[in-house]
N, C-alpha and C positions, 0 to 999 in steps of 0.2 A: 388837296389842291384841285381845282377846278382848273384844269387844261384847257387853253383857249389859246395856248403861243403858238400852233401851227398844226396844219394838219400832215405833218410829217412827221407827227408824237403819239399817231395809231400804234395799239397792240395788238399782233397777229389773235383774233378771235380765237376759241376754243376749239371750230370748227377748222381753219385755217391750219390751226395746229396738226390735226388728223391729219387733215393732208397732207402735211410735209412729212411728218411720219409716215406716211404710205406710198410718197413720188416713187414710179417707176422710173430709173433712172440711169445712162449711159455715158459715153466719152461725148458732151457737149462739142468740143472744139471737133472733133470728127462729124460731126453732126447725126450722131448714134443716141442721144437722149431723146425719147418718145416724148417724154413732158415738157420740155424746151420747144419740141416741134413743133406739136397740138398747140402752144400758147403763139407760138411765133404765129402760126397760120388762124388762128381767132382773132386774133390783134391786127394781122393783116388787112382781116376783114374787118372787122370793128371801124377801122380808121381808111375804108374803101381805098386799098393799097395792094398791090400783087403781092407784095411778100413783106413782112420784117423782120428783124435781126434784134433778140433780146438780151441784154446789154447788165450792168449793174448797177449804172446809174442814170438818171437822166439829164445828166451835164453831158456825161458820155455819149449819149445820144445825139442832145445839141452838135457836139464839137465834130461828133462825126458824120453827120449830116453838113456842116459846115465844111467841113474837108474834102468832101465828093464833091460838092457840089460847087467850085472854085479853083483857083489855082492862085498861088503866090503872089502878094501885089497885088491881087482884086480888091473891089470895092463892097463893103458887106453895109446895107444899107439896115440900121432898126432904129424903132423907137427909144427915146435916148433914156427911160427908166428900163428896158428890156431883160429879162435877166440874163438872158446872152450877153450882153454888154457889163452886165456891174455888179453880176453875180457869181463868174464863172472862172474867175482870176485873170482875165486877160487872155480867155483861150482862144480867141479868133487868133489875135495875132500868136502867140505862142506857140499852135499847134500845127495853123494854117498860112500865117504868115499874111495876115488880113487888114487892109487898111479898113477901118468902121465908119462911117458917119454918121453917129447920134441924131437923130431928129424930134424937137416937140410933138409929144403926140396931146390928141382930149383922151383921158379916160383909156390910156394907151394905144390908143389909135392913130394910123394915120390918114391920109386925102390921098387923093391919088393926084393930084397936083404936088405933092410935097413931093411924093416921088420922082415925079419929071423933072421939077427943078432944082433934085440931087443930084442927078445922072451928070456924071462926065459922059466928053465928046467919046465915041468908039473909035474915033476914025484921027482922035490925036495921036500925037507921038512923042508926049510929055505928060498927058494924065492918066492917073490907073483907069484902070479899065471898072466900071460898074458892073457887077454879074450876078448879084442878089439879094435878096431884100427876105430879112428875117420877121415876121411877124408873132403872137404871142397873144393867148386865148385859152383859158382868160387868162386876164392882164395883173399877174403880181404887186407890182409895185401902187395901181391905183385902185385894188381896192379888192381884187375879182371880177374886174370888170368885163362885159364880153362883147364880140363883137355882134352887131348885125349883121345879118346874110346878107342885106343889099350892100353894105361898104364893105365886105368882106369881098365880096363877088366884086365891086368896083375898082378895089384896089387890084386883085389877083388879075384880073381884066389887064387895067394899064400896066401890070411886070408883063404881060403877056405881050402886047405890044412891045413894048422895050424892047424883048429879045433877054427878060430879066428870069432868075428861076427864081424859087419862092419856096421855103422853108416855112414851117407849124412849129414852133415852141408851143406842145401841146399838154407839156405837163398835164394840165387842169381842163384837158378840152371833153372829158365826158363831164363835167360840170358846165364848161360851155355850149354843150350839145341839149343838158337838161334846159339851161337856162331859157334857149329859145326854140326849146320843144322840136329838134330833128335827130334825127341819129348821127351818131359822132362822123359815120360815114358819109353825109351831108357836106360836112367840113372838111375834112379830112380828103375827098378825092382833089379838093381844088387846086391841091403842093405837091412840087417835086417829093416832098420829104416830110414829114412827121413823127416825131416823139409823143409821149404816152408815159408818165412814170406809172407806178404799182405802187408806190410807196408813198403817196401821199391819200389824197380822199379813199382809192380804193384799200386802205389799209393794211399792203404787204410788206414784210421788215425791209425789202432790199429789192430791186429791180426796175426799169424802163425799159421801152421797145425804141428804136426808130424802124420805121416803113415808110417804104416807094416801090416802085418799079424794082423788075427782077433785074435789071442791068445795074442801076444804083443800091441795089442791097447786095448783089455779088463783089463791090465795092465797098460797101460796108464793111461785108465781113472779114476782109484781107483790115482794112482802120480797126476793125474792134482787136484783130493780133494786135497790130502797131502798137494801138492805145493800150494793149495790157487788159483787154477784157475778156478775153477768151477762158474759156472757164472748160470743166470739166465734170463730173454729175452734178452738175448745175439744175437739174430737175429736182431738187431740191427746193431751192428758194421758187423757180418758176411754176411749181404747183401751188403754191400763195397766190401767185396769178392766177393761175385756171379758176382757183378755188373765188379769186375776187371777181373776175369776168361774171361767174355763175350766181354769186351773191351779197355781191358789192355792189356792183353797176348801177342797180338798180333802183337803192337806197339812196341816192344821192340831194336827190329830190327833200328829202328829212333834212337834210345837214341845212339846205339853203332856207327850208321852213324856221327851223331855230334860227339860222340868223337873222331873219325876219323877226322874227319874236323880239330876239335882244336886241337887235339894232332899235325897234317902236320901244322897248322898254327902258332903256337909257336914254333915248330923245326925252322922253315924259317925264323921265328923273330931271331932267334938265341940262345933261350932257351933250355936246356941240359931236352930233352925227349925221351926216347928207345922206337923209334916207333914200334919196334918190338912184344913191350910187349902190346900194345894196344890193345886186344882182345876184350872187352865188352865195359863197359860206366863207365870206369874208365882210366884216364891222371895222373900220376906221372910225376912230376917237379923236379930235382934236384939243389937245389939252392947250393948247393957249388961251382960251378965256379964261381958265384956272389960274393963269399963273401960275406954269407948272414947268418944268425940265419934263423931257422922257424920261428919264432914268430915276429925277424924285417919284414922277407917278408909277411909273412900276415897279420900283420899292415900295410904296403902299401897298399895290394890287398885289404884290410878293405876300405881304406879311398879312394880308388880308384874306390869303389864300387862292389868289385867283390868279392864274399867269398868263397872260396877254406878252407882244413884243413889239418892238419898237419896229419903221419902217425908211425908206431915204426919206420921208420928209420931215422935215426939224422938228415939226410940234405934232404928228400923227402916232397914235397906235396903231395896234390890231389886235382882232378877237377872230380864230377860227375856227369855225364848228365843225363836226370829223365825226365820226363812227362810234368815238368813245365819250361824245356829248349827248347826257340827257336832257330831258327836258324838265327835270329836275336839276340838273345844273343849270341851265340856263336862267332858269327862277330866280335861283338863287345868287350868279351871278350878278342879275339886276336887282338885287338887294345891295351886295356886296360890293359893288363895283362905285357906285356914288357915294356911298358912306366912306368907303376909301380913301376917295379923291375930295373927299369935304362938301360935297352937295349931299343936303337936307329934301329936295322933294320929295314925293312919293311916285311911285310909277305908278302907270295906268296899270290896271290885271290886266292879263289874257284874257282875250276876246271882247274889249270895249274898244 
């Protein structure tokens, strides 16, 4: 099977492995694990943040950065594909007790006029209160999409004005750091708050960070008790981290080449792909000129050996490329992927 349904379907490498095998490791919850430590404060830095709190998941993260940074009854302002919003089971309001306002975004993005003309009055005595605005980089649901630094800076700008604070749903954001060539710390200083999983592009079975300020992470970490995350020789899984900082980070740049590859090679086969949108190491497939269900098409791509997954929109897939994609698979996926799906053309080779 050619892996291409996500890249949270890394295997911890061989090297990766040593390491977990060899974590020095203590009472995490006491904060006596050296390897929890060292990753907390690389991460910190990575994402130009005083300190982070490393966590198990990266929902976890979100939810907990969402909890500091509000109170009961606020208004959490994101884009209405967000995966805070439609991935996380409903944890704004479940955990923090969060009214949401979904907003259209392009390419998950939003204006910073959308912003303004969400906000409730601060000064009513019948509307919740507005107090944050979640953003997301890159953008899951459209594609991998990423943002620019100028409407990234424009929107953070007007929450700033507001009197708004501003949360990174950064899952994927050293992919968005590759994407437009700055270091993740570029991004990353401009938020109250930031997450970072480990377990997807950088390839570690288990782990996220959130990082802010030392006042908002001393916060954190009394929410990651609450939340049930507190862990104990936890330098276990968090030497996968150190191990990926050191020789993942790096790589990333490869995953987004292959999807380039495949994205140009299934256009050519004749498949409905907006290469435009191809930013990182994610491929969106349009099966409606097919005449297709998601689920008929990926029951071929199943049986054909190629797994790809479905996405929120009705007639889109995905293809995502990860650590454990050759470029031998990807070949060969644009062999297999339109013969699949009933297209006869031929794809253009590599390098025409």
């Amino acid at each position: 099977m050619i892996e291409l349904r996500s890249d949270t379907l890394t295997q911890p490498t061989p090297g990766m492995r040593q390491a977990i095998a060899n974590a020095v490791v203590g009472d995490e919850q006491k904060r006596e694990d050296p390897t929890v430590l060292e990753l907390e404060r690389r991460a910190a830095e990575l994402l130009g943040q005083e300190e982070s709190v490393f966590l198990p998941t990266a929902t976890m993260a979100n939810q907990i950065a969402l909890r500091i940074l509000t109170e009961p009854g606020d208004v959490l302002i994101a884009e209405e594909h967000s995966h805070v919003l439609i991935a996380e089971q409903g944890g704004p309001a479940a955990h923090s007790g969060l009214f949401t306002r979904p907003l259209p975004g392009f390419a998950g993005r939003l204006a910073p006029e959308q912003i303004r003309a969400a906000m409730t009055d601060p000064r009513s005595g019948h509307e919740p209160v507005t107090k944050l605005v979640s953003l997301e980089n890159s953008h899951n649901s459209s594609g991998g999409r990423v943002w620019p630094l100028d409407e990234l800076g424009a929107v953070v700008e007007t929450c700033r004005a507001l009197e708004l604070r501003v949360h990174l749903d950064g899952a994927r954001v050293l992919n968005a750091a590759v994407a437009v060539g700055v270091p993740a710390a570029e991004i990353g200083r401009r938020f109250d708050t930031v997450t970072l999983c480990l377990s997807k592009g950088l390839g570690c079975p288990v782990g996220a960070v959130v990082a802010g300020s030392e006042e908002l992470m001393r916060k954190a970490r009394r929410a990651k008790h609450l939340f049930g995350g507190a862990m104990r020789q936890a330098g276990i899984v968090a030497a996968a981290g150190v191990y990926a900082l050191d020789h993942h980070a790096g790589r990333l740049a490869e995953d987004h080449r292959r999807a380039r590859r495949l994205a140009e090679g299934l256009a050519a086969a004749g498949l409905s792909i907006e290469l435009d949108a191809v930013e990182t190491n994610f491929v969106q497939l349009d099966v409606a000129p097919l005449e297709l269900t998601k689920a008929d098409a990926l029951e071929r791509l199943k049986q054909a050996g190629v797994g790809l997954s479905g996405t929120v929109h009705p007639t889109r897939l995905r293809a995502v490329t990860h650590l454990d994609v050759t470029d031998e698979d990807v070949e060969r996926a644009i062999e297999l992927i339109p013969s699949a799906l009933g297209v006869t053309r031929t794809a253009v080779p590599a390098g025409r």
